[in-house]
C-alpha positions, 0 to 999 in steps of 0.5 A, spaced: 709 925 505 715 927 500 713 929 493 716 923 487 722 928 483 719 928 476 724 928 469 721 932 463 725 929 457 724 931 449 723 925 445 722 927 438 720 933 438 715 930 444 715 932 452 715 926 457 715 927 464 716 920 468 718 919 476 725 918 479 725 910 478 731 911 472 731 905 467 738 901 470 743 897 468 745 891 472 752 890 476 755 886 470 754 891 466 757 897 471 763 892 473 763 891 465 764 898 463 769 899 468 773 893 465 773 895 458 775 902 459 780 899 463 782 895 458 782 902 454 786 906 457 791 901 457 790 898 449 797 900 447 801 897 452 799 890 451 796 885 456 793 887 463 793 882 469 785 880 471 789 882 479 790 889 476 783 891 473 780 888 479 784 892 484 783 900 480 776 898 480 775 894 486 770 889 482 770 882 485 775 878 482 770 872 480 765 878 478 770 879 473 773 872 471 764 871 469 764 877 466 771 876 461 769 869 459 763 873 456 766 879 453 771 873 450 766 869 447 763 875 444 771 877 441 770 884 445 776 881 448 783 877 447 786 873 453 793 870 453 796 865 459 802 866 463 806 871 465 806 876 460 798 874 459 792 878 461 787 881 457 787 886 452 781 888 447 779 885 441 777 891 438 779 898 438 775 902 443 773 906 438 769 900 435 765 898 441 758 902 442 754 902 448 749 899 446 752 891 444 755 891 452 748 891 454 745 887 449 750 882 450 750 883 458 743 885 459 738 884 453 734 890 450 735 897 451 727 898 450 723 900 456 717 894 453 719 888 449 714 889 446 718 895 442 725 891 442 728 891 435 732 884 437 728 883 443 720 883 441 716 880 445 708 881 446 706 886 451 701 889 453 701 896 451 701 894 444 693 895 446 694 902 445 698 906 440 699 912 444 702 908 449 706 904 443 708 912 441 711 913 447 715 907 449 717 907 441 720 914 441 724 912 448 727 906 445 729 910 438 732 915 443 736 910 448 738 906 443 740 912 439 744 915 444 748 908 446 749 906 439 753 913 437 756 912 445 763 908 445 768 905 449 773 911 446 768 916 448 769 914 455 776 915 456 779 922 459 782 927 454 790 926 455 795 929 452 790 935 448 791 942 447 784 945 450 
């Protein structure tokens, strides 16, 4: 019998093991990410063809059309139609963090609603504080992380004197 592999984690000055299930993103959000850096990398040199992300990244090609319609509505992308036409970003990629991506693909970034900020919902674990501690410093710590964490930030440094 395999042991479970444990990760400790400090937390705001506090120490927390957990097993090795990690919290996860949903494909969307993966294949959403590799869009919008796509779309990064190319930010200054007008629109790109559906065709060419889904090609560089492999993301099925009506993944992606469903995931663009998202990204629009939410004005973190712009589309043109015709032959010059594609999609670029609506905003620099520097101004788009994390944590909006998966709010608007994925919902809450806490591990319990019942410790979202926009996502509250009653849990059990608002029986006990300490439980609520725990998945509070959690959230404060994910949500932190993904807050300060952009688009821009996952591009490659090219063209940098190291």
């Amino acid at each position: 019998m395999t042991k479970e592999k444990e990760t400790t984690i400090d937390f705001s000055g506090k120490m927390y093991t957990f097993g090795s299930e990690p919290m996860r993103l949903s494909t969307k959000s993966e294949y959403t990410f590799l869009a919008l850096i796509d779309l990064a990398r190319h930010y200054d040199g007008g629109y790109t063809k559906i065709a060419e992300i889904t090609g560089r990244n492999k993301i099925p090609r009506k993944y992606l059309e469903q995931i663009m319609l998202v990204l629009k509505g939410g004005g973190y992308v712009q589309s043109r139609m015709g032959p010059e036409g594609g999609y670029r970003l609506g905003r620099k990629p520097g101004d788009i963090s994390l944590a909006e991506i998966i709010r608007l693909l994925d919902g809450a970034l806490a591990p319990v609603l019942s410790v979202s900020e926009y996502f509250y919902e009653s849990s059990p674990i608002e029986q006990s504080p300490e439980l609520m501690d725990i998945f509070t410093d959690i959230r404060n710590y994910i949500a932190g992380k993904m807050e300060r964490s952009t688009i821009q930030d996952l591009l490659p440094d090219i063209g940098t004197d190291s």
